[in-house]
N, CA, C and O atoms as a printed pandas DataFrame, in Angstrom:
     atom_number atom_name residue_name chain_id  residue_number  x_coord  y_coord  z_coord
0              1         N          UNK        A               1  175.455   77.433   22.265
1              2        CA          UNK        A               1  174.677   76.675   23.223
2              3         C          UNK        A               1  173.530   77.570   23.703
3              4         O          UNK        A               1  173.738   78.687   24.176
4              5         N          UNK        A               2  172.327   77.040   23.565
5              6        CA          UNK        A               2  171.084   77.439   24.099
6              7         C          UNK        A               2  171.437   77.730   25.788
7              8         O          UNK        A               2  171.866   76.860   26.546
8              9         N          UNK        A               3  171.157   79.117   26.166
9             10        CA          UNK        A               3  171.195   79.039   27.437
10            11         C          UNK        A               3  169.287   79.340   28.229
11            12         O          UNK        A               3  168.621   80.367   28.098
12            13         N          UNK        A               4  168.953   78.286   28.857
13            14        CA          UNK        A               4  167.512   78.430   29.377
14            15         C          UNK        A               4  167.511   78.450   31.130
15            16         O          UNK        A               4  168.543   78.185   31.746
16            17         N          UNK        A               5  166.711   78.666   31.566
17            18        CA          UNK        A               5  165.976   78.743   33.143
18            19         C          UNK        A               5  165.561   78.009   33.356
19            20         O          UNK        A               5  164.595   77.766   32.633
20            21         N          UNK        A               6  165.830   77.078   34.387
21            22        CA          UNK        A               6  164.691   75.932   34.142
22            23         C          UNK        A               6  163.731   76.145   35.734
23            24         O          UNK        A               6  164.208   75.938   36.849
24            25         N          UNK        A               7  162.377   76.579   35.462
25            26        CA          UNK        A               7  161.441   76.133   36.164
26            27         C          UNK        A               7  160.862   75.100   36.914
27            28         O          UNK        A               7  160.157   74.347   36.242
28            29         N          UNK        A               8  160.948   74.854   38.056
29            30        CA          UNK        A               8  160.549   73.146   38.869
30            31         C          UNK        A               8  160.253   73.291   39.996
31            32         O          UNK        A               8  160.737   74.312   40.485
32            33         N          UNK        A               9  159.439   72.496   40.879
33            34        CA          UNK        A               9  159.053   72.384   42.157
34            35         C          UNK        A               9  160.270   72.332   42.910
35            36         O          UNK        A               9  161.296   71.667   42.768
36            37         N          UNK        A              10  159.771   73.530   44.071
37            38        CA          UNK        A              10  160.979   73.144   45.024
38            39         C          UNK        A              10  160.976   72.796   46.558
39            40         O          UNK        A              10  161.772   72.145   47.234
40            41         N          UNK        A              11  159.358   73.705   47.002
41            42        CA          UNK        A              11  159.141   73.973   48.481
42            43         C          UNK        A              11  158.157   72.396   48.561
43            44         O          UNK        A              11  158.042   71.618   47.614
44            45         N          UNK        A              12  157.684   72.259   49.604
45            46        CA          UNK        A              12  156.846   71.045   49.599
46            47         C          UNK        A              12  157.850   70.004   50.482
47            48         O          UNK        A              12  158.385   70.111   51.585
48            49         N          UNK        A              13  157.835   68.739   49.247
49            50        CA          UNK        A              13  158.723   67.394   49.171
50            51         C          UNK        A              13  160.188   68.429   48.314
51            52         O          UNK        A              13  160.247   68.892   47.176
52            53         N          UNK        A              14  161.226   68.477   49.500
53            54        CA          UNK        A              14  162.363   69.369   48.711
54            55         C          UNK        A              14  163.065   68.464   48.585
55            56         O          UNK        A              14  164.201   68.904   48.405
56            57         N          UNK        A              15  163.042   66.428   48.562
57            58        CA          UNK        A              15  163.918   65.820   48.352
58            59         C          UNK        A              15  163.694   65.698   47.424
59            60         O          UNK        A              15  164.423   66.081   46.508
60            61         N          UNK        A              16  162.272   64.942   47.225
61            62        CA          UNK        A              16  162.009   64.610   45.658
62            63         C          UNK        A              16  161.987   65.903   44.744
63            64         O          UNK        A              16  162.326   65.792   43.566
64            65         N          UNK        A              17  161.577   67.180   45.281
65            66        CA          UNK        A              17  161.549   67.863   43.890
66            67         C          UNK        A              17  163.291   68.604   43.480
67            68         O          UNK        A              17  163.688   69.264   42.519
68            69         N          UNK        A              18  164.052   68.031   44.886
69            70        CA          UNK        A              18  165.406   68.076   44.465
70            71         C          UNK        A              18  166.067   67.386   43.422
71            72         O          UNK        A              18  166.992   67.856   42.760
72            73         N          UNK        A              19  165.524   66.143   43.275
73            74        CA          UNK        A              19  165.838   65.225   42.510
74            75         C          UNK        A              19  165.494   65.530   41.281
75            76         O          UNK        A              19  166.179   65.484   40.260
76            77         N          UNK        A              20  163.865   65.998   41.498
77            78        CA          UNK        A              20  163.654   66.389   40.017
78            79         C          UNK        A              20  164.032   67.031   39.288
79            80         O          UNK        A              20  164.157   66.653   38.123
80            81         N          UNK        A              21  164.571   69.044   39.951
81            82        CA          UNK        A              21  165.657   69.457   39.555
82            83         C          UNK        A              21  166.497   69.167   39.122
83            84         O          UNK        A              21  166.974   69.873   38.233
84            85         N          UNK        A              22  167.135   67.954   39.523
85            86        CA          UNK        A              22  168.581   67.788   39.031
86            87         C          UNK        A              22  168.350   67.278   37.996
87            88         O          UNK        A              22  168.966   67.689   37.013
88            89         N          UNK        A              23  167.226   66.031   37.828
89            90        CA          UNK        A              23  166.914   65.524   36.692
90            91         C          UNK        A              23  166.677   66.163   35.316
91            92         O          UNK        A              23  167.023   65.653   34.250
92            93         N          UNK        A              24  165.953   67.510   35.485
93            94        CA          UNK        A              24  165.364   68.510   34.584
94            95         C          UNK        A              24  166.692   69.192   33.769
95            96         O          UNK        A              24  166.707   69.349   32.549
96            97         N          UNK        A              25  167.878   69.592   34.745
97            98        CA          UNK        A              25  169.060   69.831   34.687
98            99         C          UNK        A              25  169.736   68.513   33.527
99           100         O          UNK        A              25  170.184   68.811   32.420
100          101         N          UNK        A              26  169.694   67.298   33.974
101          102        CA          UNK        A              26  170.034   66.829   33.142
102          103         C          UNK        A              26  169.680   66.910   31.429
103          104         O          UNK        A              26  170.379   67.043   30.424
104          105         N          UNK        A              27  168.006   66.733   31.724
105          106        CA          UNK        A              27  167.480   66.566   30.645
106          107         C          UNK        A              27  167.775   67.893   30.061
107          108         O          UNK        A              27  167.888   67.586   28.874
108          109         N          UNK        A              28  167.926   68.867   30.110
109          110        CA          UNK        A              28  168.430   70.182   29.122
110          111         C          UNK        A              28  169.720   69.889   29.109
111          112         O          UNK        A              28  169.614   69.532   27.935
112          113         N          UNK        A              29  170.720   69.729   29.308
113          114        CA          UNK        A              29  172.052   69.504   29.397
114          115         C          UNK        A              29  172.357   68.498   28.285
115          116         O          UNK        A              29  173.289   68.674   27.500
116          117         N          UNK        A              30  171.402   67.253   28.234
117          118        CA          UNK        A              30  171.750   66.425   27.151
118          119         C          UNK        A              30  171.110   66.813   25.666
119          120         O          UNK        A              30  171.552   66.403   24.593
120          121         N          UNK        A              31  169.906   67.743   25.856
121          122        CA          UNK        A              31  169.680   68.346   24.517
122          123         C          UNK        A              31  170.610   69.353   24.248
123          124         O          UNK        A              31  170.230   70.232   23.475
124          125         N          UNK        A              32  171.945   69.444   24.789
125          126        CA          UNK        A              32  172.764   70.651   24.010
126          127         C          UNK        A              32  172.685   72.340   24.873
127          128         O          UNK        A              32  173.328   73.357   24.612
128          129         N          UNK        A              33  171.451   72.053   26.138
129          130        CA          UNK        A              33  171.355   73.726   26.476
130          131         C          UNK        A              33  172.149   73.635   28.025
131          132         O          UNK        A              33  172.521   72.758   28.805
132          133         N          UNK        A              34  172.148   74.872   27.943
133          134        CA          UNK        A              34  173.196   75.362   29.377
134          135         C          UNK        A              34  171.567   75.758   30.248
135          136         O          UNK        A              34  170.726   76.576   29.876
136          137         N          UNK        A              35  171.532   75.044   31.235
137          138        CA          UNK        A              35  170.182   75.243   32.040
138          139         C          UNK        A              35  170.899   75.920   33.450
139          140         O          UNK        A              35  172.024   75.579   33.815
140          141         N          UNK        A              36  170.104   76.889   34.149
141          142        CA          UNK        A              36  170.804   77.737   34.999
142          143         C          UNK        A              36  169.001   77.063   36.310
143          144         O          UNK        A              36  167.798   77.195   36.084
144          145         N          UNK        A              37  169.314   76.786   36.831
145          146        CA          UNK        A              37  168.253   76.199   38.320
146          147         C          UNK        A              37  168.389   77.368   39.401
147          148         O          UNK        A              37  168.947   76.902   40.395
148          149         N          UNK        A              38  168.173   78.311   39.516
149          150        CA          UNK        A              38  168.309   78.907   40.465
150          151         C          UNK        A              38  167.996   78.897   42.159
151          152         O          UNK        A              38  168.474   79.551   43.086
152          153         N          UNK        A              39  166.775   77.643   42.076
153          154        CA          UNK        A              39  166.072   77.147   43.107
154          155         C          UNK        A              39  166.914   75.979   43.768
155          156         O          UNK        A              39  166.395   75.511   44.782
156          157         N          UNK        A              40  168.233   75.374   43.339
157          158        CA          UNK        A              40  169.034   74.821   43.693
158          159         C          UNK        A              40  170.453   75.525   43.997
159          160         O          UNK        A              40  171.303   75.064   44.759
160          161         N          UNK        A              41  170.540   76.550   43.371
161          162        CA          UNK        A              41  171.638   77.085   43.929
162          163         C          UNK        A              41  171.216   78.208   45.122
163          164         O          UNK        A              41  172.094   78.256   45.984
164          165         N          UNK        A              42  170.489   78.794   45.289
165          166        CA          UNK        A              42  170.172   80.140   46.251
166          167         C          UNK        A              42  169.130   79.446   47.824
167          168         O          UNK        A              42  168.651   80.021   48.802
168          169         N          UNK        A              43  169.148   77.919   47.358
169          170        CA          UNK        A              43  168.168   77.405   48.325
170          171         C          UNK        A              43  169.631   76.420   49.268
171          172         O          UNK        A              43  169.242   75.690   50.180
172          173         N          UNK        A              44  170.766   76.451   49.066
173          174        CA          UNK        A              44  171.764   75.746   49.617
174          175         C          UNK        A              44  172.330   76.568   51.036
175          176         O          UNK        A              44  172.409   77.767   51.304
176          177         N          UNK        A              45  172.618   75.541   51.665
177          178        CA          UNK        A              45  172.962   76.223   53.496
178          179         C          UNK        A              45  173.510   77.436   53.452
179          180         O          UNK        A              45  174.689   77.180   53.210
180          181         N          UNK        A              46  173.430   78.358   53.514
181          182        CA          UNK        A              46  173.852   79.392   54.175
182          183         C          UNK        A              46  174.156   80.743   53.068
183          184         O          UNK        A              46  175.008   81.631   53.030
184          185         N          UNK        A              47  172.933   80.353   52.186
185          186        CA          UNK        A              47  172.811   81.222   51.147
186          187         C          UNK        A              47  171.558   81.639   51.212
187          188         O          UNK        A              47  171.655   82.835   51.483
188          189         N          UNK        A              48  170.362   81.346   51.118
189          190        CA          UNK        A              48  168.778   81.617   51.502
190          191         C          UNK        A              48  168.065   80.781   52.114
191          192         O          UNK        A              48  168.031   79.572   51.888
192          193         N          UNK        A              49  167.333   81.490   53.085
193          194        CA          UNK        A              49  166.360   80.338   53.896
194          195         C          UNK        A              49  165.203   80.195   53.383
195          196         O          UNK        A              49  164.360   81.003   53.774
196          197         N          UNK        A              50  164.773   79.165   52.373
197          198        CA          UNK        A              50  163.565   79.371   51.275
198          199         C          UNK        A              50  162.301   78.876   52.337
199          200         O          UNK        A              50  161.177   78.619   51.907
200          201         N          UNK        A              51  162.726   78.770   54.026
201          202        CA          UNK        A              51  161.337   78.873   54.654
202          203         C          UNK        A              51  160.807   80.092   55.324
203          204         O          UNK        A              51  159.862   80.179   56.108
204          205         N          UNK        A              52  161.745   81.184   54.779
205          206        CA          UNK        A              52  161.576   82.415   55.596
206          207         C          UNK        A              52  161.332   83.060   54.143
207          208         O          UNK        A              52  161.954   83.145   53.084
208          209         N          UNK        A              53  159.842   83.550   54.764
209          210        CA          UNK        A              53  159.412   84.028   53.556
210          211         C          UNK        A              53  159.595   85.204   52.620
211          212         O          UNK        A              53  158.907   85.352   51.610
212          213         N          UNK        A              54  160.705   86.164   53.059
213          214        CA          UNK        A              54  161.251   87.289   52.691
214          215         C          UNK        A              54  162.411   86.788   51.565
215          216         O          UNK        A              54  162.846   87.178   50.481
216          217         N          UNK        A              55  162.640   85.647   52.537
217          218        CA          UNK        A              55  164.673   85.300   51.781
218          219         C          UNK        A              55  163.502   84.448   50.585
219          220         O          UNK        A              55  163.584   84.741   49.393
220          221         N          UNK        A              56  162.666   83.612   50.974
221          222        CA          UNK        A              56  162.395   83.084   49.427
222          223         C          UNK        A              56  161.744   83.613   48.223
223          224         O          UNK        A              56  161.747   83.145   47.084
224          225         N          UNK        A              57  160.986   85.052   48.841
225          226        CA          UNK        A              57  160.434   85.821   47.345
226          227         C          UNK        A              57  161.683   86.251   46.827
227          228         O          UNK        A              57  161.871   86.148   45.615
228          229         N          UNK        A              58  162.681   86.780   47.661
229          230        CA          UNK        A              58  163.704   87.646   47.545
230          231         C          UNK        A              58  165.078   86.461   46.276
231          232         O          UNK        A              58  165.909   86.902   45.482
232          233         N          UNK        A              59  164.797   85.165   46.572
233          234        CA          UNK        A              59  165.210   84.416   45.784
234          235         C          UNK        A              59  164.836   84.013   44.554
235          236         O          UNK        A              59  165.558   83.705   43.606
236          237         N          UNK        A              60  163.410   84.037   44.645
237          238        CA          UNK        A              60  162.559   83.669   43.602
238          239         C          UNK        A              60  162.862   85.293   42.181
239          240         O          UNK        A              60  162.979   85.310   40.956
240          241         N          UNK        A              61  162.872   86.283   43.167
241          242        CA          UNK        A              61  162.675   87.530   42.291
242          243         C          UNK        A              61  164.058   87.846   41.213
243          244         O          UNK        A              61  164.061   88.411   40.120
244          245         N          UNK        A              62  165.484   87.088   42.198
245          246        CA          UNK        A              62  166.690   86.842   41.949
246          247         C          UNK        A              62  166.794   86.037   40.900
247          248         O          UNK        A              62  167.107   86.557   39.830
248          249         N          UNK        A              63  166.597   84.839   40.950
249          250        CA          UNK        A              63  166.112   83.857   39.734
250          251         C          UNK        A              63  165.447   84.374   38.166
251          252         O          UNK        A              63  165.432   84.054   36.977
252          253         N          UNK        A              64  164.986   85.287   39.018
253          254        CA          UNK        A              64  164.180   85.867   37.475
254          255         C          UNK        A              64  164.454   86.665   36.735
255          256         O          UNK        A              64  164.096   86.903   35.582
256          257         N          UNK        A              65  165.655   87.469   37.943
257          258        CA          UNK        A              65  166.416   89.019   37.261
258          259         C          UNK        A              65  167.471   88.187   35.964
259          260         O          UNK        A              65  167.881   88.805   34.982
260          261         N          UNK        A              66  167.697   87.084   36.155
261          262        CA          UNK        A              66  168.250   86.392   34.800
262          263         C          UNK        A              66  167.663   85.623   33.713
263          264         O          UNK        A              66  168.361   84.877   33.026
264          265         N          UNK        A              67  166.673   85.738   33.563
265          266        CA          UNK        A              67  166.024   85.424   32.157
266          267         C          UNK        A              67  166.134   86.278   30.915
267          268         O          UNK        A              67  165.917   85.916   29.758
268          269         N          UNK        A              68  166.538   87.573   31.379
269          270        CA          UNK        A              68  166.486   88.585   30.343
270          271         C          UNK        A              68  167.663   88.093   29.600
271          272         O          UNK        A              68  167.831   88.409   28.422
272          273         N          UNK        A              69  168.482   87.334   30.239
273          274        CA          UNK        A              69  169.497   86.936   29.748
274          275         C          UNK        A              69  169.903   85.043   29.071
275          276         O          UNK        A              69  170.927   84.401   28.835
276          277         N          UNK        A              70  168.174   84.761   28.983
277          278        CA          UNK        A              70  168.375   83.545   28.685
278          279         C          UNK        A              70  167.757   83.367   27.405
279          280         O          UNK        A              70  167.243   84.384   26.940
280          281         N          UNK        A              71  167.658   81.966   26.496
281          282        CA          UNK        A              71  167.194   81.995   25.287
282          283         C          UNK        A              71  165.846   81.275   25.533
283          284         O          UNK        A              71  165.244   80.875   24.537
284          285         N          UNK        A              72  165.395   81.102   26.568
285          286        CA          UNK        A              72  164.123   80.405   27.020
286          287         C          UNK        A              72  163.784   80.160   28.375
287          288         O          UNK        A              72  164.634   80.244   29.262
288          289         N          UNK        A              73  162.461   79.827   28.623
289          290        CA          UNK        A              73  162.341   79.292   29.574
290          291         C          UNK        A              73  161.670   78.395   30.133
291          292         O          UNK        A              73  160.441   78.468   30.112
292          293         N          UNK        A              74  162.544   76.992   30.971
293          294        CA          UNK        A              74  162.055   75.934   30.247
294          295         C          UNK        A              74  161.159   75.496   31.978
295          296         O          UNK        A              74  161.636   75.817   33.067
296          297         N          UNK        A              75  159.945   74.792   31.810
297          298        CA          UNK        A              75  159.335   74.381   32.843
298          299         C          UNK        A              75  158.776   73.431   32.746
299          300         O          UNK        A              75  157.936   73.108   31.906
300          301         N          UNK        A              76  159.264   72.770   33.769
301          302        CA          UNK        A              76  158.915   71.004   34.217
302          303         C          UNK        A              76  157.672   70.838   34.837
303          304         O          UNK        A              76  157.178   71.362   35.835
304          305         N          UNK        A              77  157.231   69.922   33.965
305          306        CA          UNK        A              77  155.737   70.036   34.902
306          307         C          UNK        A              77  155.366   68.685   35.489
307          308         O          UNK        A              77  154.278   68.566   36.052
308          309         N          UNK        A              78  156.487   67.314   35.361
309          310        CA          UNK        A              78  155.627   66.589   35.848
310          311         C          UNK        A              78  155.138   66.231   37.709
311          312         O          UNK        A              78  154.270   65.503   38.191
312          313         N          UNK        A              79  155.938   66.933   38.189
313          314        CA          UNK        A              79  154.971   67.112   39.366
314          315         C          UNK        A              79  154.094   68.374   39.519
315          316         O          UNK        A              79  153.823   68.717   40.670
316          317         N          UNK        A              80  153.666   69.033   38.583
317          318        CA          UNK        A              80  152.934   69.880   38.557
318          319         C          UNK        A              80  153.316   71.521   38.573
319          320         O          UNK        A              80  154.429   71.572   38.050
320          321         N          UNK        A              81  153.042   72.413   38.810
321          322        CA          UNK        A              81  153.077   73.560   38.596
322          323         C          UNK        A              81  152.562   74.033   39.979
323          324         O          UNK        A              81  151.392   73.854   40.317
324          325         N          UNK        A              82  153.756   74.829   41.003
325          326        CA          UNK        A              82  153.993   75.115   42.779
326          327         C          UNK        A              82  153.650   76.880   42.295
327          328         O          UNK        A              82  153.966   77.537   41.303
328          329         N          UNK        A              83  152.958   77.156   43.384
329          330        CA          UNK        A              83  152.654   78.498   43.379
330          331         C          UNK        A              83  154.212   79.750   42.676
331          332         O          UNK        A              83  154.233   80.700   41.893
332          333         N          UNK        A              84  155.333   78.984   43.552
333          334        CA          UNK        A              84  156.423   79.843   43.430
334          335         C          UNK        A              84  156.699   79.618   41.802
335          336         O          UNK        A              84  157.197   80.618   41.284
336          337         N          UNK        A              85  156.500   78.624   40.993
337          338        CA          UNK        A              85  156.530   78.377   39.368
338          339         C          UNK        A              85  155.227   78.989   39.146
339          340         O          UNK        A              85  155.857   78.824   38.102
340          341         N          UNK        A              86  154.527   79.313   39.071
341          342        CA          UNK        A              86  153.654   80.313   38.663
342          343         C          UNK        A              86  153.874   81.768   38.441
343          344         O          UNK        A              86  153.791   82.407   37.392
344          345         N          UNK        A              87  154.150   82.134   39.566
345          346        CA          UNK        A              87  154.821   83.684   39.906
346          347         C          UNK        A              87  155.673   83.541   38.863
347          348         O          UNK        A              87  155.424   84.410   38.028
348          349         N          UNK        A              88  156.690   82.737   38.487
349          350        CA          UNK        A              88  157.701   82.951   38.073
350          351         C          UNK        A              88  157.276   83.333   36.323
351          352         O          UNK        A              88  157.495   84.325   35.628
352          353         N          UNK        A              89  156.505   81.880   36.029
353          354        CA          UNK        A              89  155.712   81.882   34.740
354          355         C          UNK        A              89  155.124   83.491   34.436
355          356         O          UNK        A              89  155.369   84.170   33.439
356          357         N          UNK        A              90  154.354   83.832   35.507
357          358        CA          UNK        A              90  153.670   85.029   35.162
358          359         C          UNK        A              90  154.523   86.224   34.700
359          360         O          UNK        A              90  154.304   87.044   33.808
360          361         N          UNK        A              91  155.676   86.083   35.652
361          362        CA          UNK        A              91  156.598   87.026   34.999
362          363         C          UNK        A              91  157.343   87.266   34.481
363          364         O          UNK        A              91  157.956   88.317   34.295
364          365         N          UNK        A              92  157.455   85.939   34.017
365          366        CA          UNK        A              92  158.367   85.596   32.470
366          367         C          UNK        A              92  157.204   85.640   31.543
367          368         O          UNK        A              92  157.713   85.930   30.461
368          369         N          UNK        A              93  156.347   85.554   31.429
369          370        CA          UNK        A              93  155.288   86.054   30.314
370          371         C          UNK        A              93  154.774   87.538   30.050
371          372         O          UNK        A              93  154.611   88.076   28.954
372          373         N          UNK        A              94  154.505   88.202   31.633
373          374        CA          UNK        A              94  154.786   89.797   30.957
374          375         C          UNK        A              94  155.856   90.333   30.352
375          376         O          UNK        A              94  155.741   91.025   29.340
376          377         N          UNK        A              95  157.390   89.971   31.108
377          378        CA          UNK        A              95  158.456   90.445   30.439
378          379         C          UNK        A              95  158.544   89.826   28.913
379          380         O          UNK        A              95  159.493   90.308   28.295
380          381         N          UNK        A              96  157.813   88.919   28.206
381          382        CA          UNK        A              96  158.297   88.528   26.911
382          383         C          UNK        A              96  158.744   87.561   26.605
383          384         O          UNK        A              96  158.719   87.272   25.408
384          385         N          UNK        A              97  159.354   86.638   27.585
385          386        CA          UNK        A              97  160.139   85.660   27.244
386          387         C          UNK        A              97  159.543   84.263   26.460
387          388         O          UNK        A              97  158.338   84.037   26.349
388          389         N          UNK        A              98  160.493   83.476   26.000
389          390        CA          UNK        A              98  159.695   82.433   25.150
390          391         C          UNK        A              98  159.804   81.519   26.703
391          392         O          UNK        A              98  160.695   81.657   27.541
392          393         N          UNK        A              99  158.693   80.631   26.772
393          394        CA          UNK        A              99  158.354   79.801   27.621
394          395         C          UNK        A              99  157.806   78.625   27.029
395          396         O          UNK        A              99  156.641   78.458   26.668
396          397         N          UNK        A             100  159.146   77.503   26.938
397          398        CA          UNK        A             100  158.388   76.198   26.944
398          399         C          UNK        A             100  158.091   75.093   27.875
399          400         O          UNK        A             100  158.631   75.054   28.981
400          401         N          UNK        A             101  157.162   74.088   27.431
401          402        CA          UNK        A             101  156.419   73.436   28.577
402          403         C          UNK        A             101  157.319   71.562   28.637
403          404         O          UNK        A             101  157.662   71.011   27.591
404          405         N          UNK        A             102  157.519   70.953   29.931
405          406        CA          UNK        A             102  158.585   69.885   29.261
406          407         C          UNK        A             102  157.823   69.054   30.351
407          408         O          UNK        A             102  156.872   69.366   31.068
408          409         N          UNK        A             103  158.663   67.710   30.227
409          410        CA          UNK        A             103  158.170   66.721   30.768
410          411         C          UNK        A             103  159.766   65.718   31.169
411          412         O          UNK        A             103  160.513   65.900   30.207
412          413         N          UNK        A             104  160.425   64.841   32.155
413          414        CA          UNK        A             104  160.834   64.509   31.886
414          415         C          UNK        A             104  160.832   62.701   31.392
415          416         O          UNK        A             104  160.637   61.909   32.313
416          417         N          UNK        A             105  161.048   62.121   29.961
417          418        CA          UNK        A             105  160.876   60.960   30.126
418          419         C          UNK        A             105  161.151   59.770   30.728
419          420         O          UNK        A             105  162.364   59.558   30.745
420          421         N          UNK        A             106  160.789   59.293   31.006
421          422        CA          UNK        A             106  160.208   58.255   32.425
422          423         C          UNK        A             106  160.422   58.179   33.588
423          424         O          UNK        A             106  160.815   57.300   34.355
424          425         N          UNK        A             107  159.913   59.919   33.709
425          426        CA          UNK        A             107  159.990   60.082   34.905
426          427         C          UNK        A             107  158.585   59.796   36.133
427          428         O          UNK        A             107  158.613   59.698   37.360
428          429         N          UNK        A             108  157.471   59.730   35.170
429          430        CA          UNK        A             108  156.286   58.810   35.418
430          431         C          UNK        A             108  156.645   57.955   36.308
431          432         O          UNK        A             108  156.555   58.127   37.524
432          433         N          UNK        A             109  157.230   56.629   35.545
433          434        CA          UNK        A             109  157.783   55.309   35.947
434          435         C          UNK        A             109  158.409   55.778   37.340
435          436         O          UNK        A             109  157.983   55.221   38.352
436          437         N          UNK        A             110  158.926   56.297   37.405
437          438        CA          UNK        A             110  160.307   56.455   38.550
438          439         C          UNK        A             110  159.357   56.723   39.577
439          440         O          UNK        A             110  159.860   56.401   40.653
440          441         N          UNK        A             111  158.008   57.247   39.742
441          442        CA          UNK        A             111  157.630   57.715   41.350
442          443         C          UNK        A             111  156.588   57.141   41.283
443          444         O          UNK        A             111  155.796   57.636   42.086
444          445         N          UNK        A             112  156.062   56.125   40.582
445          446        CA          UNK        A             112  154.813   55.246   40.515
446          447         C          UNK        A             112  155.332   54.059   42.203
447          448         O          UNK        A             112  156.462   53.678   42.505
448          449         N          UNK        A             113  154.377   53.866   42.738
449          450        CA          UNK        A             113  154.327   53.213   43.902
450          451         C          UNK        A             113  154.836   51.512   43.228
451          452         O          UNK        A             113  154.927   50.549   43.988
Protein backbone atom coordinates (compact mmCIF):
# COMPACT_ATOMS: atom_id res chain seq x y z
CA UNK A 1 0.00 0.00 0.00
CA UNK A 2 1.10 3.42 -1.17
CA UNK A 3 1.60 5.41 1.92
CA UNK A 4 1.12 9.49 1.02
CA UNK A 5 0.58 13.00 3.02
CA UNK A 6 -2.12 14.52 2.06
CA UNK A 7 -1.95 18.33 1.74
CA UNK A 8 -5.39 20.57 2.21
CA UNK A 9 -6.80 23.71 3.51
CA UNK A 10 -7.28 23.94 7.01
CA UNK A 11 -7.19 27.52 8.79
CA UNK A 12 -9.86 29.92 7.29
CA UNK A 13 -13.50 28.03 6.80
CA UNK A 14 -12.16 24.93 9.24
CA UNK A 15 -15.67 23.34 8.66
CA UNK A 16 -15.66 23.18 5.15
CA UNK A 17 -12.01 22.60 4.69
CA UNK A 18 -12.67 19.89 7.42
CA UNK A 19 -14.85 18.26 5.24
CA UNK A 20 -12.63 18.53 2.53
CA UNK A 21 -9.97 16.78 4.40
CA UNK A 22 -11.91 14.07 5.13
CA UNK A 23 -13.04 13.90 1.66
CA UNK A 24 -9.34 13.97 0.23
CA UNK A 25 -8.79 11.14 2.89
CA UNK A 26 -11.33 9.32 1.28
CA UNK A 27 -10.38 9.83 -2.14
CA UNK A 28 -6.71 8.29 -1.47
CA UNK A 29 -8.08 5.55 0.59
CA UNK A 30 -10.25 4.32 -2.30
CA UNK A 31 -7.30 4.45 -4.79
CA UNK A 32 -5.54 1.77 -2.59
CA UNK A 33 -3.13 4.50 -0.52
CA UNK A 34 -2.78 4.85 3.25
CA UNK A 35 -3.14 8.85 3.44
CA UNK A 36 -1.78 10.24 6.84
CA UNK A 37 -3.74 14.22 7.30
CA UNK A 38 -1.85 15.57 9.85
CA UNK A 39 -3.88 18.88 9.91
CA UNK A 40 -6.76 16.79 11.26
CA UNK A 41 -5.18 14.94 13.71
CA UNK A 42 -2.73 17.63 15.63
CA UNK A 43 -5.55 20.37 15.07
CA UNK A 44 -8.13 18.23 17.54
CA UNK A 45 -9.04 19.64 21.27
CA UNK A 46 -6.43 19.46 23.37
CA UNK A 47 -3.63 18.53 21.15
CA UNK A 48 -2.64 21.96 19.22
CA UNK A 49 -4.11 25.29 19.16
CA UNK A 50 -3.75 25.89 15.27
CA UNK A 51 -4.81 29.69 16.31
CA UNK A 52 -1.81 30.20 18.36
CA UNK A 53 0.70 30.75 16.16
CA UNK A 54 3.68 28.89 17.70
CA UNK A 55 1.47 25.54 18.32
CA UNK A 56 0.49 25.85 14.50
CA UNK A 57 4.03 26.25 12.77
CA UNK A 58 5.09 23.84 15.43
CA UNK A 59 2.31 21.46 13.89
CA UNK A 60 2.73 22.22 10.48
CA UNK A 61 6.72 21.48 10.91
CA UNK A 62 5.45 18.05 12.74
CA UNK A 63 3.41 17.06 9.74
CA UNK A 64 6.31 17.31 7.64
CA UNK A 65 8.93 15.52 9.86
CA UNK A 66 6.86 12.47 8.19
CA UNK A 67 7.13 12.61 4.62
CA UNK A 68 10.55 11.27 4.62
CA UNK A 69 8.64 8.45 5.36
CA UNK A 70 5.97 8.57 2.76
CA UNK A 71 5.73 7.40 -0.97
CA UNK A 72 4.28 10.83 -2.01
CA UNK A 73 2.80 13.75 -1.53
CA UNK A 74 -0.50 14.26 -2.35
CA UNK A 75 -2.23 17.94 -2.53
CA UNK A 76 -5.73 18.98 -2.92
CA UNK A 77 -6.27 21.88 -4.58
CA UNK A 78 -9.77 22.41 -5.13
CA UNK A 79 -10.20 25.08 -2.72
CA UNK A 80 -6.99 26.32 -3.55
CA UNK A 81 -3.58 26.36 -2.17
CA UNK A 82 -3.52 28.22 1.99
CA UNK A 83 -0.28 29.78 2.82
CA UNK A 84 0.29 26.86 5.50
CA UNK A 85 0.10 24.26 2.05
CA UNK A 86 2.64 26.20 0.53
CA UNK A 87 5.22 26.15 3.28
CA UNK A 88 4.56 22.72 3.34
CA UNK A 89 4.90 22.25 -0.65
CA UNK A 90 8.09 24.25 -0.44
CA UNK A 91 9.49 21.89 1.82
CA UNK A 92 8.58 18.90 0.48
CA UNK A 93 10.19 20.07 -2.74
CA UNK A 94 13.61 21.00 -1.27
CA UNK A 95 13.71 17.79 0.69
CA UNK A 96 12.98 15.71 -2.67
CA UNK A 97 9.86 14.34 -2.34
CA UNK A 98 7.53 13.31 -5.26
CA UNK A 99 4.57 15.77 -5.11
CA UNK A 100 1.38 15.20 -6.82
CA UNK A 101 -1.34 17.65 -7.70
CA UNK A 102 -5.26 16.20 -7.16
CA UNK A 103 -8.60 17.32 -7.37
CA UNK A 104 -11.49 15.80 -5.76
CA UNK A 105 -14.31 14.57 -8.26
CA UNK A 106 -17.40 16.39 -7.87
CA UNK A 107 -16.38 18.13 -5.54
CA UNK A 108 -17.06 21.34 -7.73
CA UNK A 109 -20.77 20.33 -7.68
CA UNK A 110 -20.92 19.94 -3.90
CA UNK A 111 -20.08 23.81 -2.94
CA UNK A 112 -21.64 25.46 -6.04
CA UNK A 113 -24.46 27.81 -4.51
Amino acid sequence: MRLVIVESPFAGDVETNTTYARAALRDCLNRGEAPYASHLLYTQIGVLNDNNPEERQHGIDAGIAWADLADAIIVYTDLGISPGMKYGINEHAEAGHIIEYRTIPGWAERIKP
